[in-house]
C-alpha positions in Angstrom: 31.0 -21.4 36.4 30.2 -20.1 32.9 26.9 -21.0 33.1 26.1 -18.4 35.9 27.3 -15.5 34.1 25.4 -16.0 30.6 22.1 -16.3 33.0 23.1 -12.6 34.7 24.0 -11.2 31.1 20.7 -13.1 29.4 18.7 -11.1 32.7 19.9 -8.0 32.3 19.8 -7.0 28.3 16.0 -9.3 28.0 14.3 -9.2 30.9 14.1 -5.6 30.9 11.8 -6.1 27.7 9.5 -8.4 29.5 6.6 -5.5 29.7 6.7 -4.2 26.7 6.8 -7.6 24.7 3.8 -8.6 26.3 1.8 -5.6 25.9 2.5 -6.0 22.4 1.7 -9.6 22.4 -1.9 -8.9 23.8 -2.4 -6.5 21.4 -1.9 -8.1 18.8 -3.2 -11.5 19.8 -6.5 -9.9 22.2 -5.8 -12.5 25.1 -3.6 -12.4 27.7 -3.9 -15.9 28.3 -2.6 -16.1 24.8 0.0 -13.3 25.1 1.6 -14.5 28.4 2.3 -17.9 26.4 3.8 -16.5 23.6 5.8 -14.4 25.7 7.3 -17.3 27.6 7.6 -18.9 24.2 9.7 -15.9 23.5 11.8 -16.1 26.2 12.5 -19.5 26.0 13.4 -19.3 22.4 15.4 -16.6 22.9 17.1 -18.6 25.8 18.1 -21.5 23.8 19.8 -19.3 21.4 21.5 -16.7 23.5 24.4 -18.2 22.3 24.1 -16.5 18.5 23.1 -13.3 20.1 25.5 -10.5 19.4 26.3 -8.4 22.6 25.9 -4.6 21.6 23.3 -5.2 19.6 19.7 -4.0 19.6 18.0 -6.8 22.1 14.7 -5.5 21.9 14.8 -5.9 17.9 15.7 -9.4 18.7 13.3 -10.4 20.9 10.1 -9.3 19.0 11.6 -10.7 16.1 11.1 -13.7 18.0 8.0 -12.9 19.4 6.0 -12.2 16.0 7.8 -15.9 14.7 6.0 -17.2 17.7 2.8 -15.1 16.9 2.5 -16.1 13.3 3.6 -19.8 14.3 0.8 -19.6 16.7 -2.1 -18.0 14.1 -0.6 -21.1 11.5 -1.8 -23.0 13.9 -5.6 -21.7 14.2 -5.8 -22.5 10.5 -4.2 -25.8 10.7 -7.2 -27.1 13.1 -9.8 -26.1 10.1 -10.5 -22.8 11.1 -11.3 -20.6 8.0 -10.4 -16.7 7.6 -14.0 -15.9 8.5 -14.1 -17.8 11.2 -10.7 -16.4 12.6 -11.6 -12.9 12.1 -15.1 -13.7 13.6 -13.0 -15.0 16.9 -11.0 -12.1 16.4 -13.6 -9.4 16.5 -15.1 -10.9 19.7 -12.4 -9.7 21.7 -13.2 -5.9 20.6 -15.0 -3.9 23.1 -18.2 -2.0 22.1 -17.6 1.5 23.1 -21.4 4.0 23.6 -22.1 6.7 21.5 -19.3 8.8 20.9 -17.7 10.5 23.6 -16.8 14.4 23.5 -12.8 13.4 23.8 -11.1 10.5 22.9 -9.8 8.4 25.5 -7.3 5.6 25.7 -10.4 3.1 25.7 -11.2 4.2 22.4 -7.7 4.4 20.8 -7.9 1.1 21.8 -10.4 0.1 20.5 -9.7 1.4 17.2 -6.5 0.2 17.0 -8.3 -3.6 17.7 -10.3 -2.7 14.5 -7.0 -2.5 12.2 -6.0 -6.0 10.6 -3.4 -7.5 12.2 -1.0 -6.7 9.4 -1.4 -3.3 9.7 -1.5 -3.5 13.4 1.4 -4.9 14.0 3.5 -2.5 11.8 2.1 0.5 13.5 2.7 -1.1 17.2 6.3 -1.4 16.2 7.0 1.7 13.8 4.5 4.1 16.4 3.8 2.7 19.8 7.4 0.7 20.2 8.9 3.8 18.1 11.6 0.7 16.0 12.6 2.0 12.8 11.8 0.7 9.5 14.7 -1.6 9.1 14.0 -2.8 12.8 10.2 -3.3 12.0 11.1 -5.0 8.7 13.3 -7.0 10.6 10.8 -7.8 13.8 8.5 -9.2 10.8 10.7 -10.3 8.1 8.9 -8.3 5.8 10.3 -5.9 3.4 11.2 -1.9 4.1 8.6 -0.7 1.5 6.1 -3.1 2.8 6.9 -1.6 6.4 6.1 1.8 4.8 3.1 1.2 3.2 1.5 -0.9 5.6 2.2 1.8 7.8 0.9 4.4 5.5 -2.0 2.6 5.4 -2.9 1.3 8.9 -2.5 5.4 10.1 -5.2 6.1 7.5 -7.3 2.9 8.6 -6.9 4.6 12.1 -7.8 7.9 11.5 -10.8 6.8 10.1 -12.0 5.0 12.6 -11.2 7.6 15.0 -12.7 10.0 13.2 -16.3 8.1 14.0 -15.9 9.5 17.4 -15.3 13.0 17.4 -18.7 14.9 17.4 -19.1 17.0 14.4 -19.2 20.4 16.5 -15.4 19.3 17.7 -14.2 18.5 14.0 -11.4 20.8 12.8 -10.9 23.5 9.8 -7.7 23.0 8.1 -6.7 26.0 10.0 -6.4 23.5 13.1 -9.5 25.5 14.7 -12.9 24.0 15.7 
């Protein structure tokens, strides 16, 4: 009879999570083959050790604290079957999308596409700190990194983005530092 219970509490504070976490995944990993399976991977972790998990406390922190351990189990894994750096970010960058000449507003496509663009470093701190709005601490630990290496990857990945978004706003639409075309 205990067993019923845990499954209704383990459904109710993760499953809600379920969308989010795999967005993220296949962002970060540019499959969704690749991201459903490290979702499950996820899940099923996180199922085996419900048990340690503190009730009250921040699930969603928990479970892509999982999910990048999965992610960066899975990327050990590229590089354990001979696969060089190049040859990763080669495979990487074939998942990117060529967008036309630029368009006269940005659209999601291309926010996408030049969020792709960022190393996956710096893309996954800004997923976390901007898109899945964690905090530092959270972020730090979702990646098991340190707060100031949150920050300045953070720092940095904006910049890397504003650059590359800057490539596709026409220079007629480019702004004073008045905020005025």
């Amino acid at each position: 009879m205990e067993k019923q219970p845990r499954i209704d509490e383990f459904e109710s504070v993760a499953l809600p999570h379920l969308d989010g976490l795999y967005r993220t995944a296949s962002r970060v990993l540019g499959s969704s083959v690749e991201a459903e399976d490290a979702v499950q991977e996820t899940y099923l972790q996180a199922w085996r050790s419900f048990d340690r998990f503190e009730k009250d406390t921040n699930c969603k922190a928990w479970l892509y604290k999982i999910l990048f351990h999965v992610i960066h189990h899975h990327r050990r894994k590229w590089f354990k079957f001979g696969l060089s750096a190049s040859d990763y970010i080669e495979l990487e960058s074939e998942s990117i999308v060529y967008e036309p000449p630029v368009p006269e507003e940005l659209t999601d496509e291309d926010m996408l596409v030049a969020f792709q663009k960022l190393p996956q470093h710096y893309r996954e701190v800004v997923l976390l700190a901007d898109i899945q709005e964690f905090s530092y601490k959270e972020t730090s630990v979702a990646l098991g990194i340190p707060i100031g290496t949150v920050m300045s990857r953070l720092n940095r990945g904006r910049a890397m983005l504003r650059n590359e978004l800057a490539s596709f706003i026409q220079p007629s639409q480019s702004f004073t530092s008045s905020g005025r075309p």
